[in-house]
N, C-alpha and C positions, 0 to 999 in steps of 0.2 A: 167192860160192860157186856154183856149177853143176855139173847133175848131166846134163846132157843126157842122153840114150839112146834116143830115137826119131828116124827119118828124117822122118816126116812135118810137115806146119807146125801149128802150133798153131794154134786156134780163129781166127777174125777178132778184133781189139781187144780179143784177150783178157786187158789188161792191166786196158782202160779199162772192161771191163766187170767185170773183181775189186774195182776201184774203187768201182764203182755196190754192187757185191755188198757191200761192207765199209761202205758210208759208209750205207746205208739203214740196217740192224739195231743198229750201233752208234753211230748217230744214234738211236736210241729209247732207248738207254739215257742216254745225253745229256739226254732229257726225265727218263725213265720215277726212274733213280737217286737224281738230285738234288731231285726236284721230287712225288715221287711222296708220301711224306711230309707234302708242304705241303698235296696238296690233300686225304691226311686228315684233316689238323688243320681244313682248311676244310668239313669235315664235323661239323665236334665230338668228336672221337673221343678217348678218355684216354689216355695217352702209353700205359700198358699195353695197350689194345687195338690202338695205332700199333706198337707193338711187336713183335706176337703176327701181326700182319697180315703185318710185313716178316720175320721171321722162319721161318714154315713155308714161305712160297712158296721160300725159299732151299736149305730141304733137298730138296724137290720139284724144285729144277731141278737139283740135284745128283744125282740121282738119275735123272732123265727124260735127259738130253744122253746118257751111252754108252749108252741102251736102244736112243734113236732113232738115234745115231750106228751100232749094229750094223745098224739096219734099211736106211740110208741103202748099208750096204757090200754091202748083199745085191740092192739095185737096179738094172737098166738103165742109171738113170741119176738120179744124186745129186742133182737139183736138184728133181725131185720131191718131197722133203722140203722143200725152200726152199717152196714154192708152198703145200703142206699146211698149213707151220709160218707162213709167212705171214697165208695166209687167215683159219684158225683163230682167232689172236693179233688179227686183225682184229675178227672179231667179239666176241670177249672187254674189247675196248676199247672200240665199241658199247655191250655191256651194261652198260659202268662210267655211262653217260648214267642207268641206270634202279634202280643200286644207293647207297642211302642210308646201309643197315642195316649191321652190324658182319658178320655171318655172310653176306649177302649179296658185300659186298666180299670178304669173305677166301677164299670159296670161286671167285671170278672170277678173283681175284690169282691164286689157286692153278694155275686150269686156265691163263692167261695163263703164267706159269711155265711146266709141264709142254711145253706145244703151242710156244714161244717158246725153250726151252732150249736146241736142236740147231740151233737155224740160221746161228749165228757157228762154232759147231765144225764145219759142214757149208762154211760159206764155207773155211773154211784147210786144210778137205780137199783141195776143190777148187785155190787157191793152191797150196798144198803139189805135188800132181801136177803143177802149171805148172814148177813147179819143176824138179820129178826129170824130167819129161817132154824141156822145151826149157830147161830153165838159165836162167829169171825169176828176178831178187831178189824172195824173201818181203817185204822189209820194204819197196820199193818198194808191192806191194800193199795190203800190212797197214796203212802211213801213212796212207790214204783212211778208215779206219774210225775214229782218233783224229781226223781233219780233222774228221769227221761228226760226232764227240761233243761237240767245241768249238761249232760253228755250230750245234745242236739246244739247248744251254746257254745259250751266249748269246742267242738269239731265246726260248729257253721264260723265261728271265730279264726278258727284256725283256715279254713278253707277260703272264707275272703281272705285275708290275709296272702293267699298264697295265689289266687287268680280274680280275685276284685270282687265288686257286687253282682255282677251278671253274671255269678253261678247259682244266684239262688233258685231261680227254673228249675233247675235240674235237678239241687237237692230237696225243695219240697216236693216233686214231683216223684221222688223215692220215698221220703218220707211221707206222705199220703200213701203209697201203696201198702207201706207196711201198715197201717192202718184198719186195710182191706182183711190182709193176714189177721189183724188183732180179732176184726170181726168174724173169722173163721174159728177162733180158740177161743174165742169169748164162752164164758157156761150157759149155755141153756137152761131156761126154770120153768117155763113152759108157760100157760095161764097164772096171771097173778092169781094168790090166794086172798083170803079174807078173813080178818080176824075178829070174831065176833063179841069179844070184850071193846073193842073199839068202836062197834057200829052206836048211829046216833048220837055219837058225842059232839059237843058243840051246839054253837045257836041256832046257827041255820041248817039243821039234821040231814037234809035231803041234800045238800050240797057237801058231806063229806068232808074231807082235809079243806076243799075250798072254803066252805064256811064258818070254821076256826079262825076267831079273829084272834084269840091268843097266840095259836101258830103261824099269821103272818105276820104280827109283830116280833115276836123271834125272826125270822128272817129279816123283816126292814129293820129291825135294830139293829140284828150281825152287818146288814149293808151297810147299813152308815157309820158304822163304825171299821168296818173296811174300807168304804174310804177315805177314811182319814190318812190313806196311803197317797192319796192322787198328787199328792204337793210335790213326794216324795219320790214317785215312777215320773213326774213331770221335771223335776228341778232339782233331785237328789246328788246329780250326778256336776250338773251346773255349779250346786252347790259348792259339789267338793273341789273343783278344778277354783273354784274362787279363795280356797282354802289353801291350795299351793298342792294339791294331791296328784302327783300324776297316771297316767292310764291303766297300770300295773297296780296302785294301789286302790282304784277305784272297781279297776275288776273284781278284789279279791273283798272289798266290802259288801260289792255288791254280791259273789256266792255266800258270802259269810251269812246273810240273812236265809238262801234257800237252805244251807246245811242247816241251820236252827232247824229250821221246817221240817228237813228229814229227822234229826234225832228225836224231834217232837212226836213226830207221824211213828215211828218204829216201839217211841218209850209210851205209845198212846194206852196200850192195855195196862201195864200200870198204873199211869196215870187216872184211867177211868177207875179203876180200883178205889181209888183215894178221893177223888173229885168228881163230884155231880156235874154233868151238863153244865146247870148255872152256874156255879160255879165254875168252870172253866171258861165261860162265855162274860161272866164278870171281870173274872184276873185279865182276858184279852182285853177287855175295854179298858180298865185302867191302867195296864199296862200301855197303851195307844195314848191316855192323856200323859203320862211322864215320857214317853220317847219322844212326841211333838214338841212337848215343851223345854225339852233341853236338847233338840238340835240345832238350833243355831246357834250353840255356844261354841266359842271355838278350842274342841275337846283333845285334837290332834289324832292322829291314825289309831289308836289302841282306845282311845275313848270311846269315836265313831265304831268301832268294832264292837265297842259291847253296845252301843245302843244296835247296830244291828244285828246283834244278837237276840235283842229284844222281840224281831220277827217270829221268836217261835211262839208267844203268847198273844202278839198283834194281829195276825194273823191265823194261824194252828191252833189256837186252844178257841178262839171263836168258831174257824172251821169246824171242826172236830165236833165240839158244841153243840151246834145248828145240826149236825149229821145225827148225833145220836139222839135228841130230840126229835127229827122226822122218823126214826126208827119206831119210839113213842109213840106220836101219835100219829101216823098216815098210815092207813087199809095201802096194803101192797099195790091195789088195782090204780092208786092213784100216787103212787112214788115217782112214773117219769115226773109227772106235769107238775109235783113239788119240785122235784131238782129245777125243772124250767121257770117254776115260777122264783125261784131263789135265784137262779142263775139270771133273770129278770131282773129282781128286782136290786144284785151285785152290780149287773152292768150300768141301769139307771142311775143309781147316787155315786157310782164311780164316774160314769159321764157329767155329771151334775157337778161332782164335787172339782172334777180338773178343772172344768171350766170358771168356776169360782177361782181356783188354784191360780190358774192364767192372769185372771185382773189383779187379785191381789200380792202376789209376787212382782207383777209390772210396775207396780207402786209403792210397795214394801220392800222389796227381794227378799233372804232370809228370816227377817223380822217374821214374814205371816208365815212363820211354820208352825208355830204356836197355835194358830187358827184349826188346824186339822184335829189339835186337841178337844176342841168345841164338837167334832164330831164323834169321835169319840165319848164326849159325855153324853150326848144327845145318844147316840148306841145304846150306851147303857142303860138309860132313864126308860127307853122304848122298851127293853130287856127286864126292866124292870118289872115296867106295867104289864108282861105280857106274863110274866110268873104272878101276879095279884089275879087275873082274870081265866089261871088255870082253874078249869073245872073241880071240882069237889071227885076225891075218887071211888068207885061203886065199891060198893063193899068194906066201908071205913065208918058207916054210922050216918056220913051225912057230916064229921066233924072235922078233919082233914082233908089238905089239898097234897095233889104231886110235893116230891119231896122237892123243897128248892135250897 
Protein backbone atom coordinates (compact mmCIF):
# COMPACT_ATOMS: atom_id res chain seq x y z
CA UNK A 1 0.00 0.00 0.00
CA UNK A 2 1.28 3.59 -0.75
CA UNK A 3 0.04 6.66 0.17
CA UNK A 4 2.64 8.94 -1.36
CA UNK A 5 1.70 12.81 -1.30
CA UNK A 6 4.78 14.88 -1.25
CA UNK A 7 7.08 16.03 -4.15
CA UNK A 8 10.12 16.07 -2.12
CA UNK A 9 12.58 13.01 -1.39
CA UNK A 10 12.58 11.49 1.65
CA UNK A 11 15.47 11.67 4.36
CA UNK A 12 18.90 9.83 3.18
CA UNK A 13 18.63 5.88 4.10
CA UNK A 14 15.70 6.59 5.61
CA UNK A 15 14.74 2.95 5.50
CA UNK A 16 18.06 1.73 6.92
CA UNK A 17 17.86 4.17 9.50
CA UNK A 18 13.84 3.02 10.66
CA UNK A 19 15.84 -0.19 10.77
CA UNK A 20 18.41 1.02 13.31
CA UNK A 21 15.42 2.90 14.96
CA UNK A 22 13.24 -0.42 15.52
CA UNK A 23 15.94 -2.99 16.07
CA UNK A 24 17.72 -0.92 19.10
CA UNK A 25 14.26 -0.43 21.53
CA UNK A 26 12.92 -3.71 20.55
CA UNK A 27 16.04 -5.34 21.13
CA UNK A 28 15.75 -4.26 24.87
CA UNK A 29 12.71 -5.81 25.22
CA UNK A 30 14.26 -9.04 23.78
CA UNK A 31 16.59 -8.80 27.09
CA UNK A 32 14.40 -6.66 29.36
CA UNK A 33 10.72 -9.28 28.79
CA UNK A 34 12.23 -12.59 29.05
CA UNK A 35 15.00 -12.35 31.30
CA UNK A 36 14.06 -9.54 33.48
CA UNK A 37 12.29 -11.96 36.00
CA UNK A 38 15.37 -14.23 36.08
CA UNK A 39 17.55 -11.64 37.35
CA UNK A 40 14.91 -11.00 40.22
CA UNK A 41 14.64 -14.32 41.21
CA UNK A 42 18.60 -13.90 41.23
CA UNK A 43 18.03 -11.39 43.79
CA UNK A 44 15.94 -13.53 46.07
CA UNK A 45 12.87 -12.13 45.68
CA UNK A 46 9.22 -14.05 46.38
CA UNK A 47 7.36 -14.88 43.47
CA UNK A 48 4.80 -12.22 45.05
CA UNK A 49 7.16 -9.59 45.28
CA UNK A 50 8.35 -10.74 41.38
CA UNK A 51 5.02 -10.17 40.76
CA UNK A 52 4.08 -6.80 42.09
CA UNK A 53 7.47 -5.55 40.69
CA UNK A 54 6.37 -6.77 36.99
CA UNK A 55 3.13 -5.59 37.38
CA UNK A 56 2.70 -1.82 38.30
CA UNK A 57 5.46 -0.83 35.97
CA UNK A 58 2.81 -2.21 33.23
CA UNK A 59 0.05 -0.01 34.14
CA UNK A 60 2.68 2.96 34.28
CA UNK A 61 3.65 2.50 30.83
CA UNK A 62 0.23 2.26 29.72
CA UNK A 63 -0.44 5.19 31.04
CA UNK A 64 2.99 7.31 30.22
CA UNK A 65 3.21 6.20 26.09
CA UNK A 66 -0.13 8.60 24.81
CA UNK A 67 1.05 11.36 27.48
CA UNK A 68 4.51 11.41 25.80
CA UNK A 69 3.28 10.53 22.55
CA UNK A 70 0.99 13.98 22.71
CA UNK A 71 4.11 15.79 23.86
CA UNK A 72 6.23 14.18 20.93
CA UNK A 73 3.20 15.75 18.33
CA UNK A 74 3.62 19.15 19.73
CA UNK A 75 7.43 19.20 18.72
CA UNK A 76 9.76 20.50 16.02
CA UNK A 77 10.84 17.43 15.78
CA UNK A 78 9.90 13.89 17.11
CA UNK A 79 13.01 12.39 17.73
CA UNK A 80 13.79 14.54 20.59
CA UNK A 81 11.65 12.25 22.66
CA UNK A 82 13.77 9.32 21.24
CA UNK A 83 16.96 10.95 22.83
CA UNK A 84 15.10 11.98 26.18
CA UNK A 85 13.57 8.49 26.33
CA UNK A 86 16.77 6.98 25.65
CA UNK A 87 18.99 8.64 27.81
CA UNK A 88 16.78 8.60 30.64
CA UNK A 89 16.00 4.62 30.34
CA UNK A 90 19.81 4.62 30.43
CA UNK A 91 20.41 5.82 33.46
CA UNK A 92 17.68 3.84 35.17
CA UNK A 93 19.42 0.76 34.01
CA UNK A 94 22.80 2.13 35.74
CA UNK A 95 20.83 2.34 38.86
CA UNK A 96 19.60 -1.33 38.55
CA UNK A 97 23.97 -2.07 39.39
CA UNK A 98 23.11 -0.40 42.98
CA UNK A 99 19.52 -1.72 43.72
CA UNK A 100 19.31 -4.91 45.79
CA UNK A 101 16.10 -3.86 47.80
CA UNK A 102 12.47 -4.72 46.81
CA UNK A 103 11.27 -0.99 47.00
CA UNK A 104 14.45 0.14 45.51
CA UNK A 105 13.82 -2.03 42.37
CA UNK A 106 10.31 -1.35 41.90
CA UNK A 107 10.53 2.29 42.07
CA UNK A 108 13.52 2.09 39.19
CA UNK A 109 11.40 -0.38 37.12
CA UNK A 110 8.76 1.97 37.54
CA UNK A 111 10.52 5.25 36.26
CA UNK A 112 12.36 2.79 33.63
CA UNK A 113 8.66 2.25 32.31
CA UNK A 114 7.40 5.79 32.45
CA UNK A 115 10.78 7.39 30.58
CA UNK A 116 10.97 4.03 28.24
CA UNK A 117 7.21 3.67 27.16
CA UNK A 118 6.95 6.21 24.10
CA UNK A 119 9.78 5.36 22.25
CA UNK A 120 8.59 2.36 20.07
CA UNK A 121 5.22 4.26 19.69
CA UNK A 122 7.40 7.48 18.55
CA UNK A 123 9.56 4.95 16.21
CA UNK A 124 6.02 3.92 14.02
CA UNK A 125 5.24 7.54 14.07
CA UNK A 126 8.01 8.25 12.50
CA UNK A 127 7.66 4.96 9.94
CA UNK A 128 4.25 5.65 9.65
CA UNK A 129 4.84 9.44 7.94
CA UNK A 130 7.52 7.51 5.75
CA UNK A 131 4.58 6.01 4.71
CA UNK A 132 1.86 8.56 4.04
CA UNK A 133 4.82 10.91 2.96
CA UNK A 134 6.79 8.55 0.00
CA UNK A 135 4.71 5.25 -0.04
CA UNK A 136 7.48 2.96 2.35
CA UNK A 137 6.15 -0.51 3.25
CA UNK A 138 5.48 -0.30 7.12
CA UNK A 139 6.21 -3.75 7.57
CA UNK A 140 9.50 -3.61 5.61
CA UNK A 141 10.49 -1.16 8.52
CA UNK A 142 8.71 -2.81 11.49
CA UNK A 143 10.54 -6.40 10.44
CA UNK A 144 14.05 -4.78 11.91
CA UNK A 145 12.53 -4.53 15.41
CA UNK A 146 11.31 -8.36 15.75
CA UNK A 147 14.94 -9.13 13.98
CA UNK A 148 16.31 -7.03 17.15
CA UNK A 149 14.14 -9.04 19.58
CA UNK A 150 15.34 -12.50 18.40
CA UNK A 151 19.24 -11.56 18.40
CA UNK A 152 18.83 -9.61 22.03
CA UNK A 153 17.11 -13.26 23.21
CA UNK A 154 19.19 -15.30 21.88
CA UNK A 155 22.65 -13.64 23.04
CA UNK A 156 20.90 -12.48 26.74
CA UNK A 157 20.18 -16.55 26.54
CA UNK A 158 23.34 -17.34 25.95
CA UNK A 159 25.00 -14.95 28.38
CA UNK A 160 22.96 -16.12 31.50
CA UNK A 161 23.80 -19.25 30.52
CA UNK A 162 27.26 -18.55 30.86
CA UNK A 163 27.59 -16.05 34.04
CA UNK A 164 23.88 -16.27 35.68
CA UNK A 165 21.18 -13.66 36.10
CA UNK A 166 23.28 -10.84 37.45
CA UNK A 167 24.63 -9.90 34.12
CA UNK A 168 21.59 -8.35 33.06
CA UNK A 169 22.84 -4.73 34.66
CA UNK A 170 25.22 -4.66 32.35
CA UNK A 171 23.74 -5.84 29.21
CA UNK A 172 20.62 -3.63 29.39
CA UNK A 173 22.69 -0.88 30.31
CA UNK A 174 24.50 -1.39 26.63
CA UNK A 175 21.55 -2.07 25.18
CA UNK A 176 19.79 1.21 26.26
CA UNK A 177 22.82 3.05 25.10
CA UNK A 178 22.42 1.89 21.73
CA UNK A 179 19.34 3.21 21.79
CA UNK A 180 20.67 6.65 22.24
CA UNK A 181 22.77 5.82 18.93
CA UNK A 182 19.13 4.82 17.25
CA UNK A 183 18.04 8.22 18.32
CA UNK A 184 21.03 9.88 16.54
CA UNK A 185 20.23 8.05 12.86
CA UNK A 186 16.73 8.28 13.46
CA UNK A 187 15.11 10.57 10.09
CA UNK A 188 14.20 13.74 10.78
CA UNK A 189 10.76 15.00 9.21
CA UNK A 190 10.73 18.19 10.74
CA UNK A 191 6.93 19.82 11.76
CA UNK A 192 4.30 17.28 11.15
CA UNK A 193 2.28 18.13 7.94
CA UNK A 194 -1.38 18.08 7.36
CA UNK A 195 -3.49 16.65 4.96
CA UNK A 196 -6.25 18.52 4.02
CA UNK A 197 -8.53 15.75 2.49
CA UNK A 198 -8.59 14.46 6.00
CA UNK A 199 -9.54 17.60 8.00
CA UNK A 200 -13.08 17.41 9.73
CA UNK A 201 -13.70 14.06 9.26
CA UNK A 202 -15.35 12.32 12.07
CA UNK A 203 -18.05 13.31 14.70
CA UNK A 204 -16.43 15.30 17.02
CA UNK A 205 -14.41 17.60 14.07
CA UNK A 206 -12.49 19.68 16.45
CA UNK A 207 -11.05 16.67 18.14
CA UNK A 208 -9.26 15.16 14.98
CA UNK A 209 -8.07 11.42 15.09
CA UNK A 210 -9.37 11.72 18.77
CA UNK A 211 -12.82 12.08 17.90
CA UNK A 212 -13.08 9.25 15.44
CA UNK A 213 -15.04 6.83 17.08
CA UNK A 214 -14.61 4.44 14.06
CA UNK A 215 -10.77 4.71 14.58
CA UNK A 216 -10.80 3.75 18.18
CA UNK A 217 -12.69 0.84 17.58
CA UNK A 218 -10.15 -0.42 15.27
CA UNK A 219 -7.70 -0.26 17.71
CA UNK A 220 -9.89 -1.66 20.86
CA UNK A 221 -10.82 -4.41 18.62
CA UNK A 222 -7.05 -5.15 17.26
CA UNK A 223 -6.49 -5.05 21.30
CA UNK A 224 -8.62 -7.45 22.21
CA UNK A 225 -8.01 -9.51 20.03
CA UNK A 226 -4.21 -9.31 20.80
CA UNK A 227 -4.81 -10.51 23.65
CA UNK A 228 -6.16 -13.35 23.27
CA UNK A 229 -2.27 -13.97 23.46
CA UNK A 230 -2.19 -13.42 27.33
CA UNK A 231 -3.07 -17.24 28.21
CA UNK A 232 -0.44 -18.10 26.04
CA UNK A 233 2.80 -15.51 27.09
CA UNK A 234 1.23 -16.65 30.68
CA UNK A 235 1.11 -20.47 30.49
CA UNK A 236 2.17 -21.40 26.93
CA UNK A 237 5.33 -22.50 28.01
CA UNK A 238 3.78 -24.29 31.42
CA UNK A 239 1.80 -25.87 28.97
CA UNK A 240 4.31 -27.43 26.94
CA UNK A 241 6.50 -28.79 29.82
CA UNK A 242 3.15 -30.64 30.87
CA UNK A 243 3.22 -32.06 27.55
CA UNK A 244 6.54 -33.75 27.96
CA UNK A 245 8.55 -30.94 25.72
CA UNK A 246 11.75 -30.18 26.89
CA UNK A 247 13.66 -26.73 27.07
CA UNK A 248 15.22 -27.03 23.50
CA UNK A 249 12.03 -27.81 22.03
CA UNK A 250 10.04 -25.12 23.72
CA UNK A 251 12.75 -22.61 22.82
CA UNK A 252 12.37 -23.32 19.26
CA UNK A 253 8.36 -23.15 19.31
CA UNK A 254 8.56 -20.37 20.90
CA UNK A 255 11.07 -18.40 17.93
CA UNK A 256 9.06 -20.27 15.50
CA UNK A 257 6.20 -17.85 16.20
CA UNK A 258 8.49 -14.44 15.96
CA UNK A 259 9.99 -16.01 12.45
CA UNK A 260 6.23 -16.17 11.31
CA UNK A 261 6.28 -12.41 12.25
CA UNK A 262 9.25 -11.59 10.23
CA UNK A 263 8.36 -13.37 7.09
CA UNK A 264 4.97 -11.60 7.43
CA UNK A 265 6.56 -8.12 8.12
CA UNK A 266 9.17 -8.56 5.08
CA UNK A 267 6.24 -10.32 2.52
CA UNK A 268 4.01 -7.26 3.97
CA UNK A 269 4.08 -5.18 0.63
CA UNK A 270 2.79 -7.93 -1.25
CA UNK A 271 0.64 -8.80 0.85
CA UNK A 272 -1.08 -5.24 0.96
CA UNK A 273 -1.28 -5.65 -2.73
CA UNK A 274 -3.75 -8.37 -2.52
CA UNK A 275 -5.49 -7.59 1.04
CA UNK A 276 -7.17 -4.57 2.39
CA UNK A 277 -6.47 -3.44 5.88
CA UNK A 278 -9.73 -5.22 6.85
CA UNK A 279 -9.21 -7.71 5.55
CA UNK A 280 -6.04 -8.48 6.94
CA UNK A 281 -7.38 -7.42 10.47
CA UNK A 282 -10.31 -10.00 9.78
CA UNK A 283 -7.97 -13.30 8.72
CA UNK A 284 -5.90 -12.11 12.28
CA UNK A 285 -8.93 -12.55 14.34
CA UNK A 286 -10.12 -15.52 12.92
CA UNK A 287 -7.26 -16.90 12.63
CA UNK A 288 -6.77 -16.19 16.78
CA UNK A 289 -10.25 -18.10 17.28
CA UNK A 290 -8.83 -21.53 15.52
CA UNK A 291 -5.29 -21.36 17.12
CA UNK A 292 -7.05 -21.03 20.92
CA UNK A 293 -9.28 -23.48 20.17
CA UNK A 294 -7.01 -26.21 19.23
CA UNK A 295 -4.30 -25.70 21.65
CA UNK A 296 -4.93 -27.78 24.25
CA UNK A 297 -5.25 -30.68 22.04
CA UNK A 298 -2.31 -32.77 22.47
CA UNK A 299 -0.91 -32.05 18.79
CA UNK A 300 2.79 -33.17 19.60
CA UNK A 301 5.96 -30.91 18.54
CA UNK A 302 5.25 -30.47 14.68
CA UNK A 303 1.51 -29.78 15.32
CA UNK A 304 2.35 -27.05 18.02
CA UNK A 305 4.75 -25.83 15.27
CA UNK A 306 2.27 -25.05 12.83
CA UNK A 307 -0.21 -23.55 15.40
CA UNK A 308 2.69 -21.37 16.17
CA UNK A 309 3.11 -20.70 13.05
CA UNK A 310 -0.29 -19.32 13.08
CA UNK A 311 1.43 -16.05 14.87
CA UNK A 312 2.04 -14.58 11.64
CA UNK A 313 -1.87 -13.76 11.07
CA UNK A 314 -2.58 -13.67 15.18
CA UNK A 315 -0.60 -11.23 15.57
CA UNK A 316 1.10 -9.42 12.13
CA UNK A 317 -1.79 -9.33 9.81
CA UNK A 318 -3.78 -7.40 12.74
CA UNK A 319 -0.64 -5.34 13.33
CA UNK A 320 0.08 -4.43 10.14
CA UNK A 321 -3.75 -3.70 9.86
CA UNK A 322 -4.25 -1.13 12.52
CA UNK A 323 -0.79 0.55 10.97
CA UNK A 324 -2.13 1.07 7.58
CA UNK A 325 -5.36 2.33 8.72
CA UNK A 326 -3.90 5.05 11.04
CA UNK A 327 -1.86 5.88 7.73
CA UNK A 328 -5.67 6.53 6.53
CA UNK A 329 -7.04 8.32 8.68
CA UNK A 330 -4.68 10.39 11.24
CA UNK A 331 -3.33 14.25 10.14
CA UNK A 332 0.30 13.55 10.68
CA UNK A 333 0.32 16.25 13.61
CA UNK A 334 -1.50 13.67 15.52
CA UNK A 335 0.22 10.12 14.66
CA UNK A 336 2.54 10.03 18.02
CA UNK A 337 -0.53 10.31 20.50
CA UNK A 338 -2.48 7.48 17.98
CA UNK A 339 0.65 5.02 18.42
CA UNK A 340 0.23 6.06 22.34
CA UNK A 341 -3.21 5.74 22.34
CA UNK A 342 -2.99 2.08 20.57
CA UNK A 343 -0.11 1.31 22.56
CA UNK A 344 -2.67 2.12 25.49
CA UNK A 345 -5.17 0.66 24.72
CA UNK A 346 -2.66 -2.99 23.58
CA UNK A 347 -1.46 -2.78 27.15
CA UNK A 348 -4.88 -2.28 28.91
CA UNK A 349 -6.76 -5.63 27.64
CA UNK A 350 -3.45 -7.36 27.67
CA UNK A 351 -3.25 -6.55 31.46
CA UNK A 352 -7.04 -7.29 31.63
CA UNK A 353 -6.80 -10.32 29.73
CA UNK A 354 -3.78 -12.22 31.82
CA UNK A 355 -5.39 -11.53 34.68
CA UNK A 356 -8.55 -13.20 33.74
CA UNK A 357 -5.81 -15.91 32.22
CA UNK A 358 -4.58 -16.42 35.93
CA UNK A 359 -7.94 -17.46 37.56
CA UNK A 360 -9.18 -19.31 34.88
CA UNK A 361 -6.09 -21.57 34.13
CA UNK A 362 -5.87 -22.04 38.21
CA UNK A 363 -9.12 -23.83 37.70
CA UNK A 364 -9.29 -25.07 34.32
CA UNK A 365 -5.43 -25.56 33.38
CA UNK A 366 -5.38 -26.16 29.64
CA UNK A 367 -9.08 -26.60 29.22
CA UNK A 368 -9.41 -22.40 29.35
CA UNK A 369 -7.28 -21.80 26.34
CA UNK A 370 -10.11 -21.99 24.36
CA UNK A 371 -11.56 -18.92 26.33
CA UNK A 372 -8.84 -16.45 24.57
CA UNK A 373 -10.75 -17.61 21.50
CA UNK A 374 -13.76 -15.50 22.90
CA UNK A 375 -11.51 -12.59 22.61
CA UNK A 376 -10.64 -12.98 19.69
CA UNK A 377 -14.28 -12.94 18.48
CA UNK A 378 -15.30 -10.11 20.49
CA UNK A 379 -11.84 -8.36 18.29
CA UNK A 380 -13.59 -8.96 15.41
CA UNK A 381 -17.18 -8.05 16.13
CA UNK A 382 -15.50 -4.55 17.48
CA UNK A 383 -13.58 -4.58 13.84
CA UNK A 384 -16.66 -5.05 12.57
CA UNK A 385 -18.72 -2.27 13.88
CA UNK A 386 -15.82 0.09 13.37
CA UNK A 387 -15.86 -0.68 9.23
CA UNK A 388 -20.12 -0.06 9.43
CA UNK A 389 -19.42 3.40 11.17
CA UNK A 390 -16.63 4.38 8.35
CA UNK A 391 -17.52 7.64 7.09
CA UNK A 392 -19.01 7.96 3.69
CA UNK A 393 -16.09 9.08 1.23
CA UNK A 394 -15.91 12.80 -0.14
CA UNK A 395 -16.13 12.69 -3.52
CA UNK A 396 -18.22 9.31 -4.17
CA UNK A 397 -21.82 10.95 -4.36
CA UNK A 398 -22.51 10.56 -0.98
CA UNK A 399 -23.17 6.43 -1.97
CA UNK A 400 -20.12 4.57 -0.84
CA UNK A 401 -18.01 4.00 2.19
CA UNK A 402 -13.99 3.25 2.63
CA UNK A 403 -13.41 0.21 0.75
CA UNK A 404 -13.69 -2.74 3.52
Amino acid sequence: MTTANVTEPPPRRFQLRCALAYAAPIGVNGIMLPYFPVWLNSLHFSEFEIGIILAIPMIVRIIAAPVVGAIADRLQERTRVLFWSGGLSLLTAIALYFATDFWPVLLIYCLQAAVFAAYVPVVDSIAVSGVRRWGFQYGSLRVWGSVGFVAMSLLMGELIGLWGGGVLPTVASIAFATTLLAAYVAPRLGPARRNTSLSGVGRFKGLGAWGRVDLHLIMIGASIAQASHAMFYAFGAIHWQEQGFGGTQIGILWSTAVIAEILVFFASGVIARRLTPWTQMRIGCAAGVLRWVLFPMPFGFWGYFLLQSMHAFTFTFLHIGVQLKLVEMVQEDQESSMQGAYFFYNGAFLALATFVSGILYRHYGAASFPAMALAAVAGLLTIALAARLQPQRAGAGGNTVDPS
